[in-house]
C-alpha positions as CSV (number, residue, x, y, z in Angstrom):
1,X,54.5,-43.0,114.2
2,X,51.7,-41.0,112.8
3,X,50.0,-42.7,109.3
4,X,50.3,-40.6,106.4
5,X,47.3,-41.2,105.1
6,X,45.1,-39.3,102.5
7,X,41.2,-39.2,102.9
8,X,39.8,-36.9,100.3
9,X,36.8,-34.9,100.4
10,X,34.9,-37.1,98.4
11,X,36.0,-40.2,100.3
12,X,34.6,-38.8,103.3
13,X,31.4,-38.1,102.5
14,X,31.0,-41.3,101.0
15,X,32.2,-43.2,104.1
16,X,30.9,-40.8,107.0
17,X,33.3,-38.7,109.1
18,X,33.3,-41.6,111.9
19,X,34.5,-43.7,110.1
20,X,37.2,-41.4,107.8
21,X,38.6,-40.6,112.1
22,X,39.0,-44.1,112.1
23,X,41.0,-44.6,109.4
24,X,42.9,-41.3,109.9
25,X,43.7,-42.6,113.8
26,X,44.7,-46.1,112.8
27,X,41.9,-47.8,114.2
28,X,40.6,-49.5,110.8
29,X,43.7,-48.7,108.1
30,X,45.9,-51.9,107.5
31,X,49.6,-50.8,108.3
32,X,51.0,-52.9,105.2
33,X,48.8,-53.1,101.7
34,X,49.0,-54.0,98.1
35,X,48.9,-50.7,96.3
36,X,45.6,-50.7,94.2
37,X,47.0,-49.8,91.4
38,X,50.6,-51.0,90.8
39,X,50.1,-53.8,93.1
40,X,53.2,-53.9,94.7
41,X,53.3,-53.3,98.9
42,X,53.2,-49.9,100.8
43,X,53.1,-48.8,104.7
44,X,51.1,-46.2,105.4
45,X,52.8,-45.4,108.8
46,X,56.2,-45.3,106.2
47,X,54.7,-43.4,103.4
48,X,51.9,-41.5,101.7
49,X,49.1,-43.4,101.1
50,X,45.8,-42.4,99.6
51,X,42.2,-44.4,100.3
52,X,40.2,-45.7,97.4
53,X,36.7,-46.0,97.6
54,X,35.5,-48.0,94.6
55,X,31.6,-48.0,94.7
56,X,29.3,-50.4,92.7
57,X,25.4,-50.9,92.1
58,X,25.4,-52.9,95.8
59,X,28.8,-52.9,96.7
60,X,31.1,-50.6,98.1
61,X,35.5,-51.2,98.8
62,X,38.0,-49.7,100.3
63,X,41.1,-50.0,99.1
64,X,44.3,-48.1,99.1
65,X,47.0,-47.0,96.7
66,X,50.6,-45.0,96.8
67,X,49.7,-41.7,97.0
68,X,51.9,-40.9,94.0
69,X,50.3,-43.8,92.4
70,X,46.4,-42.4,92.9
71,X,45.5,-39.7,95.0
72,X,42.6,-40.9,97.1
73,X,39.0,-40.1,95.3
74,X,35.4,-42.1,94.6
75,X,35.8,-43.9,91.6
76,X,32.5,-45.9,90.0
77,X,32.6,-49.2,88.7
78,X,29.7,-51.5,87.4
79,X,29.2,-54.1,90.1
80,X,30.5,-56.8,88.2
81,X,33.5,-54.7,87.7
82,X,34.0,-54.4,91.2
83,X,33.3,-58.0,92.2
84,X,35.4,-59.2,89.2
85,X,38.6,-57.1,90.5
86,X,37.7,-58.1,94.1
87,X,38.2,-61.7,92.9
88,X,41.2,-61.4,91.0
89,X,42.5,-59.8,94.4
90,X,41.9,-62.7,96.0
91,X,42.5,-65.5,93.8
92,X,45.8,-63.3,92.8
93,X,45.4,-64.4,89.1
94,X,48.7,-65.2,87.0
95,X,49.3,-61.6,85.2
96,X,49.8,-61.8,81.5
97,X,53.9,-61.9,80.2
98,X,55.7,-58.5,79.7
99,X,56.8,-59.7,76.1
100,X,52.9,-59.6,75.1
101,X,51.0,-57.2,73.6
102,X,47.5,-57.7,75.1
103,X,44.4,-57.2,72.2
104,X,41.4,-56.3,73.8
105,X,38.3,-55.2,71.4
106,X,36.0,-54.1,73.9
107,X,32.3,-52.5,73.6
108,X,32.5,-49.4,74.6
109,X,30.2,-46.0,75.4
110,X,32.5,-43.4,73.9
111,X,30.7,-40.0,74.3
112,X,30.2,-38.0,71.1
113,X,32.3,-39.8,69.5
114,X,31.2,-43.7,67.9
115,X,27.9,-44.5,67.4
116,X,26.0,-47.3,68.8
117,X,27.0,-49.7,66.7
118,X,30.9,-49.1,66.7
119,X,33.4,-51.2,69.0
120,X,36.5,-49.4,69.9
121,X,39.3,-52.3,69.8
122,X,42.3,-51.4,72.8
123,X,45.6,-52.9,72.6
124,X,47.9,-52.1,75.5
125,X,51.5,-51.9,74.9
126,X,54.8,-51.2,75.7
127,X,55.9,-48.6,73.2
128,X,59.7,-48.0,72.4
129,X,60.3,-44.4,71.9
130,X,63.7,-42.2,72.1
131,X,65.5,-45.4,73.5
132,X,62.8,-45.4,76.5
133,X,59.8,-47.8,77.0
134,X,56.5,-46.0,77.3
135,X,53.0,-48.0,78.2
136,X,51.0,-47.2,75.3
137,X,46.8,-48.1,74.4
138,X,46.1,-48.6,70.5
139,X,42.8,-47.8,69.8
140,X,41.2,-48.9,66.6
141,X,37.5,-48.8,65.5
142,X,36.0,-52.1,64.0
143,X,33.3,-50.1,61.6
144,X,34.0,-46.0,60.2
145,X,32.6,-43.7,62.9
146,X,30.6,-41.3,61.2
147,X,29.7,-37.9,62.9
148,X,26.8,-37.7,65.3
149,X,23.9,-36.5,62.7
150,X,25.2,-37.2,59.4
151,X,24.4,-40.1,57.0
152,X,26.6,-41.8,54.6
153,X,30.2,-44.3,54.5
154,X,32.6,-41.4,55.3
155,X,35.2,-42.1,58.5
156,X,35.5,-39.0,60.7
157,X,36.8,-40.9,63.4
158,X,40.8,-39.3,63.4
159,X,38.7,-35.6,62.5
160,X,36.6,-36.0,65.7
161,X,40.0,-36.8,67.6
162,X,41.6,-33.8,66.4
163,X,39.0,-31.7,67.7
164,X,39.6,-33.1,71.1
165,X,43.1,-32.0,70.9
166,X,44.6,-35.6,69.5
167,X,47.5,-34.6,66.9
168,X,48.3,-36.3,64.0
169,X,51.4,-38.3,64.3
170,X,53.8,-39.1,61.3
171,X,56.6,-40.8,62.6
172,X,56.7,-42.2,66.1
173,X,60.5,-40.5,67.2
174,X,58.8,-38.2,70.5
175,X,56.4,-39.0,72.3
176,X,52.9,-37.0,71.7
177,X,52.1,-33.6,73.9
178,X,50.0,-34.1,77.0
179,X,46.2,-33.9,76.2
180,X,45.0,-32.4,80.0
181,X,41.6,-33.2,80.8
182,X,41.9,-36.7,79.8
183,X,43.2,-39.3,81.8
184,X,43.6,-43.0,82.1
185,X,42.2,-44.8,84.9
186,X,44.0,-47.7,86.2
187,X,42.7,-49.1,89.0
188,X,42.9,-52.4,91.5
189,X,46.1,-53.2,88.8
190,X,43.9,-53.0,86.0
191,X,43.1,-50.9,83.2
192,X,39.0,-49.8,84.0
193,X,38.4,-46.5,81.4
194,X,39.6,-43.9,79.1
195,X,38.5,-40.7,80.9
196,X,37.7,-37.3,78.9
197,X,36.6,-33.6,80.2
198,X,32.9,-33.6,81.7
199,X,30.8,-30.9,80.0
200,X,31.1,-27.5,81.9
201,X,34.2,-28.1,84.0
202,X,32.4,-30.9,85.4
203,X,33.8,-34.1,86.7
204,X,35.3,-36.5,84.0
205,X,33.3,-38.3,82.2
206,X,34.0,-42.3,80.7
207,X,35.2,-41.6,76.4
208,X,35.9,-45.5,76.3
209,X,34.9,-48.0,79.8
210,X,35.8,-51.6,79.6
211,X,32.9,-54.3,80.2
212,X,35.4,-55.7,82.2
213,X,38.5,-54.3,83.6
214,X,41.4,-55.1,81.1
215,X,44.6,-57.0,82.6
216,X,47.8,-55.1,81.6
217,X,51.3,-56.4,82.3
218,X,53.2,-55.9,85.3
219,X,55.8,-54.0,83.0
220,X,53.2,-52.1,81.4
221,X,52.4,-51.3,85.1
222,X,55.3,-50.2,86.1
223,X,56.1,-47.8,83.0
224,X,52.6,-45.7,83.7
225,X,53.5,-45.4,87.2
226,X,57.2,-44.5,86.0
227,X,56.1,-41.6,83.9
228,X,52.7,-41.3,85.1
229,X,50.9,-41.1,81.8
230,X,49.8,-42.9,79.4
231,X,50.6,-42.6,75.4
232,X,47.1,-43.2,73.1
233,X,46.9,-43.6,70.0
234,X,44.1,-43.6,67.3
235,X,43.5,-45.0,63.9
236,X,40.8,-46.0,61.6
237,X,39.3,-48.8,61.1
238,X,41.6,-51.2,59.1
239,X,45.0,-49.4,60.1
240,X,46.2,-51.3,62.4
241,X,44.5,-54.8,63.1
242,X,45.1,-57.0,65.8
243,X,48.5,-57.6,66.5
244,X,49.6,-60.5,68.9
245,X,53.3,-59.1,69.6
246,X,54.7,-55.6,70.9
247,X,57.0,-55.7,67.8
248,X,53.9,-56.1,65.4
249,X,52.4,-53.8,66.7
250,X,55.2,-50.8,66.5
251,X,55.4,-52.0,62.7
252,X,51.6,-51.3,62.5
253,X,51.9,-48.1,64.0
254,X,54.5,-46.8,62.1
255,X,52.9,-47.4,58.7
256,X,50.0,-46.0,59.8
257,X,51.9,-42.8,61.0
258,X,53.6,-42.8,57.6
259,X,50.4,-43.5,55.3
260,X,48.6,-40.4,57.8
261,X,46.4,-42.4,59.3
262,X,47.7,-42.0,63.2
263,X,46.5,-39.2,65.9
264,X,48.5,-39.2,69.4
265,X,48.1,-37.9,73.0
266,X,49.8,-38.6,76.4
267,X,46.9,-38.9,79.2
268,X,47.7,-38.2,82.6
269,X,47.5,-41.7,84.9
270,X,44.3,-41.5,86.8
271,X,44.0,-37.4,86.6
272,X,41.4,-37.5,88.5
């Protein structure tokens, strides 16, 4: 049986066309895998499968993915990223339980909008919404985030968001409209950046990256590959806190909807 495999363009070029044949002929694909990013096995002689090619300072791997779960593209990763995620591959680390919300204040290289000395704090989530369970990322400043060229204490933070095309949320009964252009990338079963539109059409561009790539739960997993996006929202510094518990963290959420303090998107999975 032929393998329905997907080498993109990009892949290619990274890899060499001898070597994309290869895979394409079944010389060097694996016939079984564990999906890169919701970990759980695939046959690319049984279904769609896209390659991966994760590329690093030095390092350079080949993994592969459901193609409804990634389609194949060149994704870059610090090379401690990439050896940290080939690790956890190997050692195949205990995941985190579903019951947890995970806190993870990360540093982070947000574009335009937090200056250098800001730290963007992301909780991941599962989100109850309309009787459905949504993965969600909370992301909460640990100073005000002033606009880029202005002096003074004043937040702009949720303003900057809005100009982005983040809306302000109030209550916490629908789930947000789909921000396109931004994306989350999960990757190797792990949460890696917070993706935003690159200047001029160009390719996407890191908002928020993690130093490390973030564990997320295998539920959390399975609800972004269920509805293939990814609900974000946004509050000020002081708004939510760090919560240890899903339920906490709705509670949060919905007083900082009510007190105005809360801007929403859904981000395509991946959308790259």
């Amino acid at each position: 049986m032929p393998r329905m495999l997907d080498v993109s363009d990009d892949v290619r070029a990274e890899i060499g066309d001898e070597e994309a044949d290869r895979l394409l002929s079944g010389e060097s694909a694996p016939g079984s895998y564990d999906c890169t990013s919701c970990r759980t096995p695939g046959d690319c002689e049984q279904e769609r499968t896209s390659t991966v090619l994760f590329i690093g300072e030095e390092t350079a791997v080949l993994a592969f993915a459901h193609a409804g779960c990634l389609p194949s593209q060149v994704v870059k990763v610090t090379e401690e990223q990439l050896q940290g995620a080939v690790r956890s591959i190997n050692a195949d680390q205990a995941r985190p339980q579903p019951d947890q919300a995970q806190p993870r204040p990360e540093q982070a290289a947000p574009g335009n909008v937090a200056p250098e000395q800001a730290v963007l704090g992301v909780t991941s989530g599962l989100i109850l919404i309309a009787g459905e369970l949504h993965p969600a990322l909370v992301v909460e400043p640990t100073a005000p985030i002033a606009r880029p060229g202005t002096v003074g204490s004043g937040d702009d933070f949720l303003p900057l968001l809005i100009e982005q095309g983040f809306l302000p949320v109030t209550e916490l009964s629908t789930t947000p409209t789909v921000l396109h252009g931004w994306s989350v990338l999960l990757a190797m079963g792990q949460l890696h950046a917070v993706l935003q539109p690159g200047t001029n059409g160009g390719r996407p561009v890191a908002w928020w990256q993690a130093h490390q790539p973030l564990q997320v739960t295998e539920g959390w997993r399975t609800a972004a590959n269920k509805h293939q996006q990814v609900l974000m929202f946004a509050a000020p510094v002081g708004s939510i806190g760090r919560q240890p518990r899903e339920d906490l963290l709705r509670d949060a959420l919905d007083k900082a909807a009510a007190n105005g303090q809360l801007v929403a998107a859904a981000l395509p999975l991946a959308g790259t």
